[in-house]
N, C-alpha and C positions, 0 to 999 in steps of 0.2 A: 176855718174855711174847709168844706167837703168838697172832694172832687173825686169824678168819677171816672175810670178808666177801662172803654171793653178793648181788648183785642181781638182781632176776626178769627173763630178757630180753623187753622188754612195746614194743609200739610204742603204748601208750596216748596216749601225749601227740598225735604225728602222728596216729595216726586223728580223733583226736577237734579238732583242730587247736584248740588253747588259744590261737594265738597266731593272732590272726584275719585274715582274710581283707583286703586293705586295699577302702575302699567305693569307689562311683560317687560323682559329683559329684553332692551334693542338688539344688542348686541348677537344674541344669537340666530342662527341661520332659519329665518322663519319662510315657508312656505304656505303654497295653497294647491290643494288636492280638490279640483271640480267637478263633481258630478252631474246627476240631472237635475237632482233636485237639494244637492250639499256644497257648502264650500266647507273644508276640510282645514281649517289653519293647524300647521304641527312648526315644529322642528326636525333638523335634519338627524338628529339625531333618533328620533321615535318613528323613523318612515314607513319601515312593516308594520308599524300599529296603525300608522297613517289609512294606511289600505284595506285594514282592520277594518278600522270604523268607517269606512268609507261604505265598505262592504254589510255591515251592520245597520248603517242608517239608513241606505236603499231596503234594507229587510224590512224596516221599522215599517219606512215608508208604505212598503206595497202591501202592511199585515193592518197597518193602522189609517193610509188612507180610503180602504173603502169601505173602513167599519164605522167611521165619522163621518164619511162625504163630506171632509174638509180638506183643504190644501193651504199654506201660507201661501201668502199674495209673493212674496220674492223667498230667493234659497235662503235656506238655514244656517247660517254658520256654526259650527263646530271647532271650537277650540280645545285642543291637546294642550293641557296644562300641566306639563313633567314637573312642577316647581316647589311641590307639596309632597311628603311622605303620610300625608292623608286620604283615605280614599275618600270619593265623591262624586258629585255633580251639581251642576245648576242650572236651570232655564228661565230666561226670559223672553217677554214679547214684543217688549217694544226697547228701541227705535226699531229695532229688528227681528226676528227673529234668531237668535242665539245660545246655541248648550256650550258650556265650559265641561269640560272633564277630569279631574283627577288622576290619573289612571291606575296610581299604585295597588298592586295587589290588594282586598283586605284582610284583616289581620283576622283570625281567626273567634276571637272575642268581640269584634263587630258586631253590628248587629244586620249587614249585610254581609258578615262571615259564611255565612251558607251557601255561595254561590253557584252556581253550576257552569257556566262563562259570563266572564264579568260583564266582559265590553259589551258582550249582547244584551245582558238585563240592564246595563247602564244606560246604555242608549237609548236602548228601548224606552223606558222610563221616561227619561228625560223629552223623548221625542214625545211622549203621552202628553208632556204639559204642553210641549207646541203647540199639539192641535190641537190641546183642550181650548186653548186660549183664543183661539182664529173665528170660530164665527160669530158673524153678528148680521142681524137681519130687521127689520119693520122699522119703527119710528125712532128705536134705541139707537140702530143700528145706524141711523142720519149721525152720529153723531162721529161716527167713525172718518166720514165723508167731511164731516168739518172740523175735528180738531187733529185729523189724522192717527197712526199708529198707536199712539197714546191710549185711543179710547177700545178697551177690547174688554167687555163687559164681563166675560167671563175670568179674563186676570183679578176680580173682585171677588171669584166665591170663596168658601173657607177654605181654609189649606185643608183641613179633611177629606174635602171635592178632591182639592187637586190632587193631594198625596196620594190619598185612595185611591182615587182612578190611576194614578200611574202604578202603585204596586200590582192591582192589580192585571196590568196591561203589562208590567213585567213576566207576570207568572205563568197569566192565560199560554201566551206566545214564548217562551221559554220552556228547557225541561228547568229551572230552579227557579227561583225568586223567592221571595219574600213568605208569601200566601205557603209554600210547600216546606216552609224552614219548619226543625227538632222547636225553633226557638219560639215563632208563634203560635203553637198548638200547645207550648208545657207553657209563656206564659198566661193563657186561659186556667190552667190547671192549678197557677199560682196564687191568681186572684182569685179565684174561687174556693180553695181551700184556705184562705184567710180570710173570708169575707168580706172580698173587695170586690166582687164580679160586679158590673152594673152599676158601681157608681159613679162612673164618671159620666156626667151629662153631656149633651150635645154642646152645651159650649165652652165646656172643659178640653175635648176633645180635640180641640182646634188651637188650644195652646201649644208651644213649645217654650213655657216661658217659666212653666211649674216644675217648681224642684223636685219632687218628688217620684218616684218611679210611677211607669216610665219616662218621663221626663220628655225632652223633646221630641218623640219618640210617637206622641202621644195621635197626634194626625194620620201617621204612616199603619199603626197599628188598629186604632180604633176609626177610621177610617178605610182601612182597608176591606174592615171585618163588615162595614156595612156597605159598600161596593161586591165585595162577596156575595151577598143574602139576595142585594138586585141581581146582578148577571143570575143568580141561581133560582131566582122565583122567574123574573120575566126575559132570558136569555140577552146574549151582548148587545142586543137590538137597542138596548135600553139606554146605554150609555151614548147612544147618536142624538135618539129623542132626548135625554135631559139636554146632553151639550148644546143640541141647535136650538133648543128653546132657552136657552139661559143667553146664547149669543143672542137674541132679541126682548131681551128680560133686561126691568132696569135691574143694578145692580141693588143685592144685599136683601130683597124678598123673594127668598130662594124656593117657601113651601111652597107656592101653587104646581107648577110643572109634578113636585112628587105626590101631592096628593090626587092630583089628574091619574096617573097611573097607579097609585098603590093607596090610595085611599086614606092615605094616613099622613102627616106633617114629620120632618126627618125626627124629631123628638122622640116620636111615640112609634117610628120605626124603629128607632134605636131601642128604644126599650124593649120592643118585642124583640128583636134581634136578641139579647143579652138572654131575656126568656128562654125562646130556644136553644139556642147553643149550650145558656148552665144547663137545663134537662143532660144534655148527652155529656157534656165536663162532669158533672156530678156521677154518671154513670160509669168513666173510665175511672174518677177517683174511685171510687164503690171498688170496681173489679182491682185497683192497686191496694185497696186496701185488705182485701180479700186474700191477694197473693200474699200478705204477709210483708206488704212494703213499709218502711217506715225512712224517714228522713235521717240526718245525723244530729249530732249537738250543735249548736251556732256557737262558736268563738268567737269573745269579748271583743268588739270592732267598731268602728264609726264607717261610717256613709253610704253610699250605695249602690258599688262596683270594688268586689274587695277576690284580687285574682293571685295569680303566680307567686303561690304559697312554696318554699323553699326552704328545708332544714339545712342547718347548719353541721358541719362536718362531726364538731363533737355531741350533735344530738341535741343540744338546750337551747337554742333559739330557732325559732321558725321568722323569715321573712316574706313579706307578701305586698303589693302593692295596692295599694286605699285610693279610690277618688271619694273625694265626702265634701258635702255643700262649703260654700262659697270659697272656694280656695282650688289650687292646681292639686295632680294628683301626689300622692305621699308614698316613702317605704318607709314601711314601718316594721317594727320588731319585738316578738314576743317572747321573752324569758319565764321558764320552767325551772322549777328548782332542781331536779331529777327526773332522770332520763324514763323511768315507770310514771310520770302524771304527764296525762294526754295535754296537750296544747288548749284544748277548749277548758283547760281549770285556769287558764295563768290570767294572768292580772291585765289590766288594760295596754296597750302596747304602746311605744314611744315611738315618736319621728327621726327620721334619719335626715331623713332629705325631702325637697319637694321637683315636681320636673312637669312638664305638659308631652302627651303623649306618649307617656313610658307603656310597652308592652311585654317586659320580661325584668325578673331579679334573679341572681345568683348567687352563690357566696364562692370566694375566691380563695375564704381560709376563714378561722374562724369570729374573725371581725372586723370585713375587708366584705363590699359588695360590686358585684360588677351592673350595669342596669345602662338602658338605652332611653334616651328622652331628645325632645323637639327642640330645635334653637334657630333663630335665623339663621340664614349663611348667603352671602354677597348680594345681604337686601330685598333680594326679590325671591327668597326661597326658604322652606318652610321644614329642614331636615331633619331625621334624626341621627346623632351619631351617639357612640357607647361611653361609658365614663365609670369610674373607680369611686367609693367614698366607702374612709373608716369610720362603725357605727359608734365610735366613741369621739372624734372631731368632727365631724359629721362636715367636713369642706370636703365636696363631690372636684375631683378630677376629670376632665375630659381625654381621653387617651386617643378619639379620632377626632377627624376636622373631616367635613363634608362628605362621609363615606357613603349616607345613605342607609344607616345601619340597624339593625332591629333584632330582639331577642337576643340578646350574647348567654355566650355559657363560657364559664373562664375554664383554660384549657390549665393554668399554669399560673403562677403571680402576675408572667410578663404574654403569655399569648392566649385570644380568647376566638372562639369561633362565632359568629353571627350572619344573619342574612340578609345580604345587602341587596335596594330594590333600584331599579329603572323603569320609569315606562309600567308595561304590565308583565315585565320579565321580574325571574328574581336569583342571586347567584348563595351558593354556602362558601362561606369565606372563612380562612384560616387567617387570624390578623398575628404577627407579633410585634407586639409593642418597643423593646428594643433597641430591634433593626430596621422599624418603622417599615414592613416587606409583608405584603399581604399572598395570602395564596388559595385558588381558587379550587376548592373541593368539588362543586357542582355545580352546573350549569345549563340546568334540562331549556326547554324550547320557549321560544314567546305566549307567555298565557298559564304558564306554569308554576307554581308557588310553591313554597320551601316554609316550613314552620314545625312549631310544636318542637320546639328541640330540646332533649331531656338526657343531664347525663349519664354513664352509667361506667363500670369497671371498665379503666384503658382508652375510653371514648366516648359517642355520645349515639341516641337515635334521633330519626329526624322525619318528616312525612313530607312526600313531594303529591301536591294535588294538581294533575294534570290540566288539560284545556277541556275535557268532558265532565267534569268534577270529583272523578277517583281519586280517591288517596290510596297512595302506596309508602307502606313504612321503607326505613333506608336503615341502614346501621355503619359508624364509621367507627374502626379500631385505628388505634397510633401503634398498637402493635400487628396487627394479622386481619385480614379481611373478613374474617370468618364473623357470624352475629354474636352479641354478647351474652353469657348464660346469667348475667346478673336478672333479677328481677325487678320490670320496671311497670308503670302506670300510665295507663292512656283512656281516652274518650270516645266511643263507638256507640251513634244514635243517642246522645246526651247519658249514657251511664259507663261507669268505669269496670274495665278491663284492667289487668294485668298481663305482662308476656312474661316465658322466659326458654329464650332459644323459639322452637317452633311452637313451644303450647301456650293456648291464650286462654284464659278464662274470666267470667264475671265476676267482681269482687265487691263490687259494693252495688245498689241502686240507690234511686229515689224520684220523687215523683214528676219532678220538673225537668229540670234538663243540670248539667254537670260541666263542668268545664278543667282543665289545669289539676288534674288530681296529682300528688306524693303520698310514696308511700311511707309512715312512720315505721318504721323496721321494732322500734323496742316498744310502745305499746299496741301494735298488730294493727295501727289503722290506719285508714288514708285519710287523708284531709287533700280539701276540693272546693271548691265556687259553687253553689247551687242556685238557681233562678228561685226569686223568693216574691211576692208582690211586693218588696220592697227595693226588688234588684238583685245582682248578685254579692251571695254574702259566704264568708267560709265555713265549714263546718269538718264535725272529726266525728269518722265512723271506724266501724273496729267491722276488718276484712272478713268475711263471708264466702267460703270458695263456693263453686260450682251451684249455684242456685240462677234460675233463670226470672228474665224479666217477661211479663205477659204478655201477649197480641194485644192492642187493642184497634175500636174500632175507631178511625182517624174520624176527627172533627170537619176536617176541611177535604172535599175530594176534587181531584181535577183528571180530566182530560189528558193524556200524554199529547204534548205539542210535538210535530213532524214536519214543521215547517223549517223548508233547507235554506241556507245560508246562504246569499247572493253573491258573485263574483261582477264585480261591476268595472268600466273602465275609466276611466279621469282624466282628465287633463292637470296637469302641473305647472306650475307657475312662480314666480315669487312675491312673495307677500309686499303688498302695497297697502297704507291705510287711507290715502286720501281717497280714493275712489269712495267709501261707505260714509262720509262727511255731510251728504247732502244735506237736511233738516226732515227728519219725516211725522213732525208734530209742531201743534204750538199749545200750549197752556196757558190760558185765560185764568185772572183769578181778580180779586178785591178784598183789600186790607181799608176795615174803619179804623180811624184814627181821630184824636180831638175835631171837630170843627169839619169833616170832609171823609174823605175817600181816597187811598191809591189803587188804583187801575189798572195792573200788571199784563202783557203778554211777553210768554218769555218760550223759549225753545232752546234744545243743545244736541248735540251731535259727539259721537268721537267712534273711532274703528275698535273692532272687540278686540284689539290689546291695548287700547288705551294708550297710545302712542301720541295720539292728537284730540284734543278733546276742546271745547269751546263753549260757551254759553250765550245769547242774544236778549238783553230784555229789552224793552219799550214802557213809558208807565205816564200815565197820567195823575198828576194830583190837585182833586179839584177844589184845594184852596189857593195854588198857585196857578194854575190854569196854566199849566205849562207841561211839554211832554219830556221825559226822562229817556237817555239811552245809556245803556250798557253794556259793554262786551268783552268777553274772558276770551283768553287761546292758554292750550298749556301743549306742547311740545317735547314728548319722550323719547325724543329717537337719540338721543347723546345720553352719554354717560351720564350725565343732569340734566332737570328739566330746565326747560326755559319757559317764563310764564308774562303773556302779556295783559295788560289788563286798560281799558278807557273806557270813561262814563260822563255823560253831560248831564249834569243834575240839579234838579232845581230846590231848593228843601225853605219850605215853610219855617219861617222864626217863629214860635207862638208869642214870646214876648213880646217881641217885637212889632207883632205882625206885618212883618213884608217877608220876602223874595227873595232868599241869597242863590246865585248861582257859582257850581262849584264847576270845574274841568278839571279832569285828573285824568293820567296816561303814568302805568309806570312797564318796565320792563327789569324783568330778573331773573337770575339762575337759581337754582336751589342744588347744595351738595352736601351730599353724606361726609363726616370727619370719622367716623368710622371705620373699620373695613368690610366687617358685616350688620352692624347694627345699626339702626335707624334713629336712633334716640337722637344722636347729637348730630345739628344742619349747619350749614351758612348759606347766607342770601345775599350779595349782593345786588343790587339792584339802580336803576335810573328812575326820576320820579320826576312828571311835572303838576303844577297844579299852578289853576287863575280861579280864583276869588272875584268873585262880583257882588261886594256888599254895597246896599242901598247908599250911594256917593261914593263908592272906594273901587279900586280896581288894582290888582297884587297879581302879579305872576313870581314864581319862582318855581328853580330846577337843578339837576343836582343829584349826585350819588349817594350811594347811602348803601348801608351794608345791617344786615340782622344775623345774630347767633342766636341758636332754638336749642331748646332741650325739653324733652317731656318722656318720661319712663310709667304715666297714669296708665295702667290698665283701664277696660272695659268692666263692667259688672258682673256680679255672680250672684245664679242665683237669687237668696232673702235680700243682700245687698239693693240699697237705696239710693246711694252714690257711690262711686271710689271710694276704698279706705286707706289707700295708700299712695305714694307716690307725690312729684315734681313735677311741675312745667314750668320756664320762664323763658322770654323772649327779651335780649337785649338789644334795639337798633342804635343806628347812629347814622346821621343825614347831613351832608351839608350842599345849601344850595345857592350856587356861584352867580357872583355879580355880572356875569357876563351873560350869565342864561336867564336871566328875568328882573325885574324892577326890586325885587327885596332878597337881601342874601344873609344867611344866620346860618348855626349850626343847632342841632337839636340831636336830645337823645332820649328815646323812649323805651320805657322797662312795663312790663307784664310779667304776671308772677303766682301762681296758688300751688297749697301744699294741703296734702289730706293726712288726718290725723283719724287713729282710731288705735279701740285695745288699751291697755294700761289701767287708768281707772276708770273710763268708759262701758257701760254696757254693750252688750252686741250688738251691732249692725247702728251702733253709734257713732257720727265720724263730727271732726269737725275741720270743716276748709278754711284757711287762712289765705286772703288776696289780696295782692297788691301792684299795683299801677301808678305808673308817673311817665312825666313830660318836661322836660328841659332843654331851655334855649334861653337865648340872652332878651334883655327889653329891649320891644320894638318902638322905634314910633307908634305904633298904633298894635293893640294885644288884636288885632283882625289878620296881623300876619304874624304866622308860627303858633299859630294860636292851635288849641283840640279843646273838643266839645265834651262835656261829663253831664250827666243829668241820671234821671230814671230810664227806665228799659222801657222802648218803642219800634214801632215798624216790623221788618218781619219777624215772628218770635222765637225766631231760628236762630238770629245774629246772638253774638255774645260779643256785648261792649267791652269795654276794656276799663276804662274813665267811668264806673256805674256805683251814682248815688241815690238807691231808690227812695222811694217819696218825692223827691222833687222832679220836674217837668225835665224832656230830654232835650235838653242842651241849654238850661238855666245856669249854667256855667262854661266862662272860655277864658282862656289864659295862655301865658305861654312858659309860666314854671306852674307845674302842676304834682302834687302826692297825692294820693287816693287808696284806702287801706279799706279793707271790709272782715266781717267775719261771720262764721253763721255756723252753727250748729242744730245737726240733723238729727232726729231720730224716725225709728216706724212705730208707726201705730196699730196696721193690722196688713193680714197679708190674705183678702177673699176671694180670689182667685176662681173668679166667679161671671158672669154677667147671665140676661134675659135671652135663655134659650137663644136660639141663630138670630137675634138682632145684634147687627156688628160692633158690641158694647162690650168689651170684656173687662173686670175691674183687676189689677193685678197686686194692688198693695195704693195702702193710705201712708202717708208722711206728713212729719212736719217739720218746718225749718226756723231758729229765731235768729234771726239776722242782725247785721248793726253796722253803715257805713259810714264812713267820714271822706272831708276833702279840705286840702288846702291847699291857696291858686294865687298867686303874682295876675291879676287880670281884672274878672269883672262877674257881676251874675245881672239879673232883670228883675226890679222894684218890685217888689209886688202892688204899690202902690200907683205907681206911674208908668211902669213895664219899661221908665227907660232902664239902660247899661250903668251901673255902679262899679264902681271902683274898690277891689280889696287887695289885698296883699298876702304874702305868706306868712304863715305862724295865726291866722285867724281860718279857726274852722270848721265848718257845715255840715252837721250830721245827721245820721236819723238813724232810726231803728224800726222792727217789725216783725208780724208772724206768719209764716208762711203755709199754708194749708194743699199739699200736694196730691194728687194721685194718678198714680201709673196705671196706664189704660193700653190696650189693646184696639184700634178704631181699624173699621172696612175690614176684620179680619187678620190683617196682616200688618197697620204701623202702627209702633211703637212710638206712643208719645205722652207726656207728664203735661196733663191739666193741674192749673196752678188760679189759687184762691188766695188774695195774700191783703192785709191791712198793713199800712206802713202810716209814721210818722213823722215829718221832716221839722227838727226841731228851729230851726231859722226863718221863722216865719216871715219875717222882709225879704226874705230869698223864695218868695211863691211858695214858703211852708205849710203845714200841717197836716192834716190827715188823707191820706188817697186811698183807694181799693184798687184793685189790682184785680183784674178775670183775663189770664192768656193764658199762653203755655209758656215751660219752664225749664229747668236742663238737668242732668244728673250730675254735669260739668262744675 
């Protein structure tokens, strides 16, 4: 028997994000800083920043509202998000408008390391997406009027649009940004002297999803470059005209408006862009190459961001730290046989360790490293602190706990110096490990940064970059104040300098830009980071004094911005989040399913710290002709959340064909057994639920408690699924005779493990799953009973009880096992789609699957569709192949269309063959 099965292709679930937002920390002292046109949320701790950005966002405002003739319909929110030692930002439009901030200094290997004041190109920026986002005008614009906030047409165009526009909304109104960095003008320089210039097409451009340089990167950059070319052919004017026409532009046919003004489709402006610009990159190469520039040797390396290259005290190892596809970043270590062969001859290098946001290595002694890296800390924050590891047991140390710390240089075995960050401040710190006694070396003003720290005889140097964007070298001695006469290496305009005492000179170039140089003292060379079209990679060049690097003529020119900085006044207040609760959309949608339709209107609310957050849906299904409610609360302001959840629901039997009505209320905390990590939960919770099966009527209620653990990473990268990692969920329910007409106990287990590596080929994984349900026999398996079948409804959910091939919910019981397996491989990775039609293809897979079940209960005839009787130890399988591909849709979601044949070998159990067309998970 063939059966056919479409799923609706619906991004319901992601727009509406069911799966919430994770909160701010209650606990700390949150305020609101009111302007005219901002609300300001900080903490008490960041308040002169508060003022900052207060002051920053009124600038934004007065430079950018009347270059758009837009305004948001209500304020802005601005959230100060001290929680991360990563720098950032983000914007959204709806329900509100709102920017989150980052604020940590960046690190100097950013790639908004070139700053000139943060806060101002941050905001800036970020405020560019606001108003990108806000108009909407004509017939499009009706829709704004009836599904509310939600609909803002231009949150549709490609992230190109939007990035673009805002870099360059950074730079225009700024002295720094982006558009004026060493880093986007050498890398044109890079790709073009590899023959890479040009070919990334217009719908490449709008990925951040491709591994290869530059990587997510890829929108801000090449995007930026053709926002550049408009403001420079048809002045700023230009960027009003597209925005207000795109606000009344259905979304996602985005050529007409540009080829109204420039004649050409964004395609074949990009290409002429690449045109022109290589003519003059080709020219400045010419003149570098003329001066007699040449690059260095590239050292033997993987992937691609390969920085803070470090010799080792007796000369034979060099360390440096590697990010390389699908994996966190690495130090690695390169062995020399002899102190005369350069480092670019040695052999491929080995791993020490891995860590996520390492920005500096050291050596402590000759094989002993000191290095700073990311780790949660109390849950809600995202730090780094410093840590020890020997490159021969390779178990890393952590020597601080939440200091905030970044770049260390070991001063001694037991004390190291590093730069600890807050806010947009940053301090130099003297740590000893010991007496666990830190000591504050410097402390320049708010806006100030501290990096590059390098060390040298007695002590170390170090560059403090003010709030105008100066860098001024520093020098600190443990013996005498006075500078060090050692000779050391540094970076000035992407090529390396050397000092020693007062005299500086040029020692090496090349053609790109340069980063993190050492100098090798026994074969005369430095070795450095260079921007390469492939990223940065190391290389070793032999020192060259006093030869100079040439003028040339800059690729990109601007304007010097004189626009003063606004001092504004506020009102202050303390942060409340019910006030922002109201509803300011609803989303309509429609899922086909066997035999009908469900009906959705759904809408959700929560304040931008996520303190309270809710969901609403409403649903029609017109096989049961009956309407569906649903409603989520989740509650952040305690130490745990508290989550409530009730839905009246009516769900179609297909076997059966009737009407079961479910009521279900539960209420629960959720708490960390941790102290700063999130892996391991418990849940306690209350649960009611009434059953209304056609002649049955079952209430039961009753507490119940769940332990969670899951340590699964996100994807990387070529990565197709997880290749690593746990998650299992153990509950346990019992619901009392006195709270409803049926009382049992139950315990239910959820469970997958990812496998890859060994004898596996790469990016081969294979999941292992497994699920059960136990409770004792009822009078009637209608109560304590759970439902297994195949995958249905929204294709968002992820069942638990899932036996594909057969119909969903062709099995119910109330002892249940259920085991699956499946093995993944890729097929191709075309990272590709049809010019600006919002189709991007990211990678093909394939999956072969194979589940089983066996159930104390009943499944539906296929012959008679009534309820049969089975028992445990007899059991219901199938198998199948699943045909996957990861897609890019409207630009910006991420979602796995899935094409899949199954088998259900029990054909009296509604078996045999089904197709399958929904979507699918990487889960």
């Amino acid at each position: 028997m063939i059966k056919f099965l479409w799923l609706a292709a619906t991004l319901h679930a992601q727009i509406l994000g069911y799966n919430f937002f994770s909160p701010h920390d209650a606990s700390l002292n949150w305020k609101v800083k009111e302007t005219e046109n901002f609300e300001i949320v900080y903490t008490a701790s960041v308040e002169n920043l508060a003022q900052k950005v207060a002051d920053e966002a009124e600038r934004s405002h007065k430079i950018l509202n009347p270059l758009l003739k837009v305004k948001p319909s209500t304020k802005t929110v601005i959230i100060i998000s001290d929680n991360t030692d990563s720098s950032n930002g983000s914007a959204i439009g709806w329900p509100r408008p709102t920017i989150e901030i980052y604020p940590i200094l960046p690190h100097y290997t950013d790639t908004i390391g070139e700053y000139h004041d943060w806060i101002q190109e941050l905001i800036l920026h970020e405020y560019a997406h606001i108003l990108n986002f806000e108009p909407y005008s004509g017939v499009v614009g009706v829709g704004r009027t009836l599904l509310g906030s939600i609909w803002k047409p231009p949150t549709f165009l490609p992230r190109w649009y939007t990035e673009g526009f805002a870099v360059e909304m950074e730079t225009r109104f700024t002295k720094g940004g982006r558009g004026r960095s060493i880093l986007y003008e050498a890398q044109a320089r890079a790709f073009f002297e590899e023959s890479k210039w040009g070919l990334e097409g217009i719908d490449r451009i709008n990925s951040t999803s491709i591994p290869t340089w530059p990587r997510g990167q890829r929108p801000y950059y090449f995007g930026w470059l053709l926002h550049y070319e408009m403001g420079k052919q048809k002045g700023l004017s230009i960027f009003e005209e597209l925005n207000t026409r795109y606000g009344g532009h259905f979304p996602w046919f985005i050529n007409g408006p540009m080829e109204d003004n420039f004649g050409l489709d964004y395609e074949d402006f990009l290409n002429k862009t690449y045109e022109t610009y290589g003519l003059k990159i080709k020219a400045q190469l010419e003149h570098l190459k003329n001066s007699g520039i040449v690059n260095g040797v590239k050292l033997n390396q993987k992937g691609y961001f390969n920085f803070s290259p470090q010799i080792s005290p007796d000369g034979l190892k060099l360390a440096a730290v590697t990010s390389d596809y699908n994996q966190d970043q690495s130090i690695m270590v390169w062995q020399r046989s002899s102190l005369n062969d350069s480092f670019s001859k040695s052999t491929e290098p080995t791993t020490v360790t891995t860590g996520k946001n390492i920005h500096q290595v050291d050596w402590i002694d000759n094989s002993t490293l000191v290095f700073d890296q990311q780790a949660q800390w109390k849950h809600y924050n995202n730090y780094n602190d410093i840590y020890v590891v020997d490159i021969n047991t390779k178990n890393p140390e952590q020597i601080t706990f939440g200091k905030r710390a970044r770049e260390a240089l070991s001063v001694s075995k037991n004390k190291f110096v590093f730069v600890e960050h807050e806010g947009a401040s940053a301090k130099l710190v003297l740590f000893d490990k010991e007496k666990d006694l830190t000591q504050v070396i410097a402390s320049p003003p708010m806006g100030y940064n501290i990096s590059k720290l390098k060390k040298v005889k007695n002590g170390f140097v170090y560059f403090i970059k003010d709030a105008l964007g100066n860098e001024t070298q520093k020098s600190y001695s443990f013996l005498t104040n006075e500078k060090t006469s050692e000779e050391f290496s540094f970076i000035k305009n992407g090529q390396i300098y050397s000092q020693s005492r007062n005299s500086e000179k040029l020692i090496a170039t090349n053609t790109t830009q340069a980063v993190d140089p050492v100098i090798d003292a026994n074969t005369k060379e430095v070795i450095y980071s260079r921007l390469t079209s492939d990223g940065y990679l190391l290389e070793a060049k032999k020192i060259k004094d006093s030869h100079s690097y040439p003028k040339l003529d800059p690729l990109f020119k601007f304007n010097e911005d004189n626009t003063p900085t606004l001092k504004v006044k506020s009102n202050d207040s303390n942060y409340s989040g019910l006030s922002y609760l109201f509803p300011q959309y609803w989303m309509p949608f429609v899922y086909f399913v066997p035999g009908g339709s469900l009906i959705t209107a759904s809408t959700s609310a929560n304040d931008p710290l996520y303190l309270h957050q809710y969901t609403l849906d409403i649903g029609y299904d017109t096989r049961a002709q009956k309407l569906k409610q649903a409603a989520s609360y989740t509650n952040n302001t305690l130490p745990f959340a508290i989550n409530m959840y009730f839905s009246n629901n009516f769900e179609y039997l297909v076997g059966l064909n009737a009407v079961e009505r479910i009521v279900y209320g539960s209420l629960s905390t959720s708490h960390f057994l941790q102290e700063h990590l999130n892996e391991w939960s418990i849940q306690p919770q209350i649960s009611y639920k009434m059953t209304d099966y056609p002649g049955y009527l079952f209430t039961e209620a009753g507490p119940g408690i769940y332990l969670n653990f899951s340590n699964i990473g996100s994807k990387k990268d070529y990565q197709i699924s997880p290749e690593s990692g746990l998650s299992f969920s153990i509950g346990y329910n019992y619901f009392l005779p006195s709270w409803g007409n049926v009382s049992y106990q139950g315990v239910s287990i959820t469970s997958s493990y990812y496998l890859s590596g060994w004898f596996l080929p790469k990016r081969n994984v294979v999941k292992l799953r497994g699920a059960g349900w136990i409770s004792p026999p009822q009078s009637t398996i209608l109560t304590g009973y759970q439902q297994a079948g195949g995958e249905y409804g929204s294709p968002f959910w992820m069942q638990s009880l899932l036996v594909r091939g057969y119909p969903y919910g062709e099995f119910i019981g109330n002892n249940i096992a259920n085991f699956g397996i499946e093995y993944r491989l890729p097929l191709a990775y075309p990272f590709g789609g049809p010019g600006t039609i919002p189709l991007f293809t990211n990678a093909w897979h394939l999956a072969l699957v194979a589940d089983t079940i066996t159930l104390d209960g009943g499944y539906y005839d296929t012959y008679s569709l009534g309820l049969r009787a089975t028992s445990f130890g007899k059991f219901y399988s199938s198998a199948g192949v699943e045909f996957k591909g990861d897609f890019t849709l409207f630009y910006f979601a991420p979602v796995t269309l899935k094409a899949a044949y199954y088998y259900a070998f029990s054909q009296e159990a509604l078996g045999g063959s089904l197709i399958f067309i929904g979507f699918g998970s990487s889960l």
